[in-house]
TORKE-842241 format. One line per field, with one value per residue (C-alpha): residue in one letter; chain; z, y, x. Coordinates in Angstrom, 2 decimals, padded with zeros to 5 digits. Each point is the difference from the previous one (the first is absolute). Example, Ala and Ser with C-alpha at 12.3 -4.5 7.8 and 13.67 -1.06 7.14 Angstrom:
res <- c(A,S) .
chain <- c(A,A) .
Z <- c(007.80,-000.66) .
Y <- c(-004.50,003.44) .
X <- c(012.30,001.37) .
END
This chain:
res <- c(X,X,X,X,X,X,X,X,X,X,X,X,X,X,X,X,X,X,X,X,X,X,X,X,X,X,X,X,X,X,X,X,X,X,X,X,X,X,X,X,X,X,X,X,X,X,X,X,X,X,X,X,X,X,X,X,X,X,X,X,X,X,X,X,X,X,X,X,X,X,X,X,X,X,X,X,X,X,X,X,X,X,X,X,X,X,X,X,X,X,X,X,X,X,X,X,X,X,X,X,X,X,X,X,X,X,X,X,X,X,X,X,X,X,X,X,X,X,X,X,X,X,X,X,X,X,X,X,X,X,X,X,X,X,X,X,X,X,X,X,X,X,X,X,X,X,X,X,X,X,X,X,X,X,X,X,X,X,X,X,X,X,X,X,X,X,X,X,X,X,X,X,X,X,X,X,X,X,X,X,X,X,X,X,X,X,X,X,X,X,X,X,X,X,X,X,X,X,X,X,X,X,X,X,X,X,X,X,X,X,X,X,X,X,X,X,X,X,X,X,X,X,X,X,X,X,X,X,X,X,X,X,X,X,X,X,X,X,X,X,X,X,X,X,X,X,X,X,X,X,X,X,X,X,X,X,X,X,X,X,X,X,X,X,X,X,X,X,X,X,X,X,X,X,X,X,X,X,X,X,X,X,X,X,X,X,X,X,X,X,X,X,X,X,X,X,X,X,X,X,X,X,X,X,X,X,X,X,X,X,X,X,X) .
chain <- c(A,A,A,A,A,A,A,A,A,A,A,A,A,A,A,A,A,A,A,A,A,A,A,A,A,A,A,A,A,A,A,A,A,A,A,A,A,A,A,A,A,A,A,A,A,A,A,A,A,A,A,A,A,A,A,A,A,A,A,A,A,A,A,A,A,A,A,A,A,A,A,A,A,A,A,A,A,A,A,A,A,A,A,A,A,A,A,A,A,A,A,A,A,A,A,A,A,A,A,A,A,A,A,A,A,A,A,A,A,A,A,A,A,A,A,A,A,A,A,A,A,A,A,A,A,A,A,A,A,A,A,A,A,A,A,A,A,A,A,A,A,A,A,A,A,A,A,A,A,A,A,A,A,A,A,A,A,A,A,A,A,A,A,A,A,A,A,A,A,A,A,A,A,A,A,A,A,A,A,A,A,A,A,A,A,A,A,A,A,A,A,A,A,A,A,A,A,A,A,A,A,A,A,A,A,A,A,A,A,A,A,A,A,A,A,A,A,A,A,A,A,A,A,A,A,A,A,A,A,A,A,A,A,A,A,A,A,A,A,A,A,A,A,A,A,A,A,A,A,A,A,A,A,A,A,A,A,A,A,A,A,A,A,A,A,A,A,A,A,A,A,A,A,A,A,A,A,A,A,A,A,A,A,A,A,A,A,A,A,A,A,A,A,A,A,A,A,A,A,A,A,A,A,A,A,A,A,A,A,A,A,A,A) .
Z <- c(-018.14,-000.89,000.94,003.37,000.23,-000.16,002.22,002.43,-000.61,000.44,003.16,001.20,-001.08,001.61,003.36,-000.52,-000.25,003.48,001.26,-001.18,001.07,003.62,-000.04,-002.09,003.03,-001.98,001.95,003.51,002.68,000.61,-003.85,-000.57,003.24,-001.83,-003.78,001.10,001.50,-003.14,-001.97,001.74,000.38,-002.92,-003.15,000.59,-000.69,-002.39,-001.87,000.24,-000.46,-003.33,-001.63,000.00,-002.02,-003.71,-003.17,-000.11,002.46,001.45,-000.28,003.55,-000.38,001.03,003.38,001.99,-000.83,000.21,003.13,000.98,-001.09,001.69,003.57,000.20,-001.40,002.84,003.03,-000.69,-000.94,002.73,002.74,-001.36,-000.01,003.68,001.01,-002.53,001.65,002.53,-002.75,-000.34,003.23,003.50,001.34,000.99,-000.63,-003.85,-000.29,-001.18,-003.11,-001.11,-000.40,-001.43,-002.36,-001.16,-000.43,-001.58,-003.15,-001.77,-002.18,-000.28,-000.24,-002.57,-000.39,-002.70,-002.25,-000.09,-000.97,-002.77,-001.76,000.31,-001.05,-000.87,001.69,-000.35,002.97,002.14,000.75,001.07,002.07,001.89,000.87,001.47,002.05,001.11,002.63,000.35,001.47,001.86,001.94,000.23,001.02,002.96,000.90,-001.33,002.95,002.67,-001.02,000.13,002.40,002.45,002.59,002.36,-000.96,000.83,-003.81,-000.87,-002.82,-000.44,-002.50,-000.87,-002.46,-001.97,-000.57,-000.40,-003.15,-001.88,000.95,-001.09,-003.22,-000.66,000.74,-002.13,-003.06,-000.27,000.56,-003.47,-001.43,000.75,-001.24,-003.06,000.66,-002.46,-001.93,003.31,-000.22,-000.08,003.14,001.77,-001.66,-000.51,003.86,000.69,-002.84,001.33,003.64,-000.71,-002.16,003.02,002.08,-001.98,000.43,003.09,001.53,-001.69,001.18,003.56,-000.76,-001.10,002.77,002.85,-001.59,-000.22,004.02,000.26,-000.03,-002.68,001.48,001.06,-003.71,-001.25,002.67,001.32,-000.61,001.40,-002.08,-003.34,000.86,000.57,-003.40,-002.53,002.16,-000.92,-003.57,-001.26,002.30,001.18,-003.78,-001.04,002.86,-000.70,-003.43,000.81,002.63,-002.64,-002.29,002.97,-000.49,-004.09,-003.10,-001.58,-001.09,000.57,003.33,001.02,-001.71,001.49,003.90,-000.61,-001.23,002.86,002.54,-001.86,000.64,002.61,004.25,000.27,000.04,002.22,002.83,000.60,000.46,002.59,002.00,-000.23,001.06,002.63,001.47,-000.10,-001.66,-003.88,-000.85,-000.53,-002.04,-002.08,-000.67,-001.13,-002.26,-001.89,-000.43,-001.28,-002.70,-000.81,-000.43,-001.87,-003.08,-000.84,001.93,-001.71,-003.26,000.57,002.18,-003.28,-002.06,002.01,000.86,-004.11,-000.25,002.67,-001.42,-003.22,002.56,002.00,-001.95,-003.13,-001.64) .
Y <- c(-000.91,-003.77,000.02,001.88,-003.07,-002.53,000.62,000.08,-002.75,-001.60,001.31,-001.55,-003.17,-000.20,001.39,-003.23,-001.95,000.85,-000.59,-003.74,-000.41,000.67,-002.30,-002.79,000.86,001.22,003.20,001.01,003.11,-001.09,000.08,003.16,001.54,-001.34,000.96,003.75,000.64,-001.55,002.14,003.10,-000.09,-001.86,-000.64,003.50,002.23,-002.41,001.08,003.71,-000.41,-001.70,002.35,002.17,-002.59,000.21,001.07,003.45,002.85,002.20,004.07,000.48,003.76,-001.72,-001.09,002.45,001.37,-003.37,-000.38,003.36,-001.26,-003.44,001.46,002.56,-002.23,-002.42,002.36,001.46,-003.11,-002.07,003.20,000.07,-003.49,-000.47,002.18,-001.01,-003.89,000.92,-000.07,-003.69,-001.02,000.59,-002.82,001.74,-002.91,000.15,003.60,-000.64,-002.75,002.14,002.99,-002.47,-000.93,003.33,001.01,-002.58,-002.15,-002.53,001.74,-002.04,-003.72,001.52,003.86,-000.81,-002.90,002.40,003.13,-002.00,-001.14,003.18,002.42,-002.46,-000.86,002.86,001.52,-002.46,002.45,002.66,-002.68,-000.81,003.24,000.53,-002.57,000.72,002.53,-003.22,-002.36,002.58,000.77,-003.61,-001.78,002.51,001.63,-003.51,-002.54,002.42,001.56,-004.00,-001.27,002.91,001.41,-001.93,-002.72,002.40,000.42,003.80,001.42,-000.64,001.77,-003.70,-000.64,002.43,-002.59,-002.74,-002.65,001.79,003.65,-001.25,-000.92,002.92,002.09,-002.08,000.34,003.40,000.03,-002.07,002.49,002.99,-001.24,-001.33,-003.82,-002.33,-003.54,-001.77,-003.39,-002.69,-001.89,002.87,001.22,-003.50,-001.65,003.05,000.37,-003.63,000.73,002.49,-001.79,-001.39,002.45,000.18,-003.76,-000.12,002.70,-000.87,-003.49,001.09,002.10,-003.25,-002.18,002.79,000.34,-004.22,000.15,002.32,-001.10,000.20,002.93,001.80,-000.12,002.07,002.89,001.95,004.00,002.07,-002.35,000.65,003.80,-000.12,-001.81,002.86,002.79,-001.55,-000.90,002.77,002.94,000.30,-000.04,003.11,002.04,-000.88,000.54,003.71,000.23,-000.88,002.92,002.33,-001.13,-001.05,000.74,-003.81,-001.64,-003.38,001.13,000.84,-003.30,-002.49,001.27,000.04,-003.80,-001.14,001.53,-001.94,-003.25,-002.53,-000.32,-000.66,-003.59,000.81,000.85,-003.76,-000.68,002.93,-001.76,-003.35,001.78,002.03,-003.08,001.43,-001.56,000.64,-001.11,003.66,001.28,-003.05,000.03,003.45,-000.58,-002.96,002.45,002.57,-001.85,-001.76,003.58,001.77,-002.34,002.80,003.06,000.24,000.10,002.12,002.51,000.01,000.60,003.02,001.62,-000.03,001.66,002.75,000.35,001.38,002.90,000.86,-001.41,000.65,000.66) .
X <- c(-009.91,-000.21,003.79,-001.11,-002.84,002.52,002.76,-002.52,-001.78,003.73,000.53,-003.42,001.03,003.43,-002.04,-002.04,002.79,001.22,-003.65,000.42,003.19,-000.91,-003.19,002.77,002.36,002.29,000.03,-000.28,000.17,003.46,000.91,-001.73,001.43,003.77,-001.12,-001.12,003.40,001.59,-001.48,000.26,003.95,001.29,-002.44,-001.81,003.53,001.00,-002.44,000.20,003.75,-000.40,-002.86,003.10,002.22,-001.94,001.09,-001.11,001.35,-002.62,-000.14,001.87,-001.46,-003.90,001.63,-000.03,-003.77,-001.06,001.17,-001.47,-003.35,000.16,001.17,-002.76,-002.72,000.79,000.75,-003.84,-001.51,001.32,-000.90,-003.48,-000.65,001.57,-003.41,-002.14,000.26,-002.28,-002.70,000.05,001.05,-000.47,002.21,003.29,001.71,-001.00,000.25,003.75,-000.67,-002.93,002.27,002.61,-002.51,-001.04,003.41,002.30,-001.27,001.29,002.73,002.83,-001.78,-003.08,000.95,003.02,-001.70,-002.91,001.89,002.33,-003.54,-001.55,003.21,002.56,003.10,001.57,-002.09,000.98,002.83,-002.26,-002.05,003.37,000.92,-003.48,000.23,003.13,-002.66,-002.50,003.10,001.95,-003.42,-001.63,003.13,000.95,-004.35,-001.47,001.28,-000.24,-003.83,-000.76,001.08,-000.31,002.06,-001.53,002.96,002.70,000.27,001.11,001.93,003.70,002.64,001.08,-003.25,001.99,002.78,-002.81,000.74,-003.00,001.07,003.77,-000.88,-002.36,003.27,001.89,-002.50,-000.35,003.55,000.29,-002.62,001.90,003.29,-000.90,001.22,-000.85,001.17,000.33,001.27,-002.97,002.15,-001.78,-002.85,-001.78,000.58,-001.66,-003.15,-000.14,-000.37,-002.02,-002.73,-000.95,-001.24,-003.53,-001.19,001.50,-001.77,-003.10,000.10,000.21,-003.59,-001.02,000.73,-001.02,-003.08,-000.65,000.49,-002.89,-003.95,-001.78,-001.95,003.25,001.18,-003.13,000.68,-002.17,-000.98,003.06,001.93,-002.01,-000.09,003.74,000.27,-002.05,002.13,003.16,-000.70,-002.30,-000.05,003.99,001.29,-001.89,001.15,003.95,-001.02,-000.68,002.41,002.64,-001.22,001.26,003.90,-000.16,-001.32,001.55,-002.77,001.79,001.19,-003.44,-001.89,002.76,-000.34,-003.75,000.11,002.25,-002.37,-002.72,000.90,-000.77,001.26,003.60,000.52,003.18,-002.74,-000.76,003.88,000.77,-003.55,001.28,003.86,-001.51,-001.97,-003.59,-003.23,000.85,-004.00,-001.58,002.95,-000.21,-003.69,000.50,002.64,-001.88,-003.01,001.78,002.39,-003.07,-002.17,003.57,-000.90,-002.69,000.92,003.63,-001.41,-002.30,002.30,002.15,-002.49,-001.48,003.47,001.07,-003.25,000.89,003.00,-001.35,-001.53,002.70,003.36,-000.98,003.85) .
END
């Protein structure tokens, strides 16, 4: 748990470092606006492209029932949530970020450092595969739910060929046949892009959250409500959900985790991409990657206890 503790007491501090750069001005809307789409179509698939590239070859038979598991976890949870917004919100024009926010968490910036301390980097393979489900339905539902079709914005085949979706394709691709000792002239310009898709997106938190006042940054109650729902409430119920498709304890454990953890930084980019005020979905996601300090420990804690009930092989 101390592990747990201090990656995201890290992560804090990197957020603060954005919030400082912005009041230095270091940072901007502009540069945020520029860094988001950066991020999004180069540093984000470098990364998922080069969690591929290790030493050790995963078992390619875990693909497809993780990907079973990750596809049906987010078709219900992102239906449910789409209604469930109305709880929090009665602005139409919010109803879309709130049932962003309940749906998509942080998994690739906090998920993976999280999962490596808690099972070791070995699962980061099964934490990849899951989120193959969380990118192929963020980058194509995420923009559009929004931004709202009120912009003329509606779904299009081409997300599928999107740099994100292209290297998901491409890693599982790797995964299933067997690829391995690539040369470091490819492997390393990529680990390298990749490494900065964490502080860069948490630097953008940062500086959206030092161009709000001081009373927007401590929210109000729809955005605290939002904030237990996401963190304590939404993990247990994939956590039984996943007991309906597998009886893999680290199957079941890992999706819980990844649903526990804080609003999708990638949320603040598609506002800032899509033009509209970015300030609520901000404020949330500082309160919640501030309150996921305690709640992911103590998710853990509680779902290796279930598991002794209902997965005890």
């Amino acid at each position: 748990m101390d592990n747990i503790f201090l990656q995201m007491g890290i992560l804090f501090l990197l957020i603060l470092a954005g919030f400082i750069c912005h009041k230095c001005k270091l940072m901007d809307h502009e540069f945020d606006r520029m860094l988001s789409n950066f991020i999004v179509k180069v540093s984000c698939p470098a990364l998922v492209l080069s969690s591929t590239m290790g030493d050790q070859i995963p078992d390619r038979e875990l693909v497809v029932p993780l990907l079973g598991v990750g596809v049906a976890t987010y078709f219900v949870i992102g239906l449910v949530s789409w209604f469930a917004a109305k709880l929090f919100t009665k602005e139409q024009s919010l109803r879309g970020e709130f049932a962003f926010m309940l749906t998509f968490g942080n998994v690739s910036f906090i998920g993976y450092p999280v999962v490596a301390s808690l099972f070791g980097t070995d699962a980061i393979f099964f934490a990849s595969v899951l989120n193959f489900a969380n990118a192929i339905f963020i980058y194509s539902l995420g923009p559009i739910v929004i931004a709202g079709r009120s912009n003329n914005n509606k779904i299009s085949p081409l997300f599928l060929f999107s740099p994100i979706m292209l290297a998901s394709y491409a890693a599982i691709a790797i995964v299933l046949i067997g690829l391995k000792d690539f040369p470091k002239l490819v492997s390393e310009p990529l680990s390298m892009l990749g490494s900065m898709t964490v502080p860069g997106a948490l630097l953008i938190i940062g500086s959206s959250i030092a161009q709000m006042p001081l009373r927007g940054i401590l929210g109000t109650a729809n955005v605290y409500a939002l904030s237990l729902c996401r963190l304590l409430i939404l993990p247990f119920a994939v956590y039984f959900f996943s007991l309906l498709f597998t009886d893999s304890v680290q199957v079941v454990t890992i999706n819980t985790v990844l649903f526990a953890m804080p609003i999708a930084t990638l949320g603040i980019m598609f506002c800032l991409i899509a033009g509209k005020d970015e300030s609520t979905m901000a404020r949330a996601t500082f309160i919640s990657t501030v309150f996921s300090m305690i709640t992911i420990p103590c998710v853990t804690t509680v779902v290796n206890f279930l598991n002794t009930i209902f997965l005890p092989g």
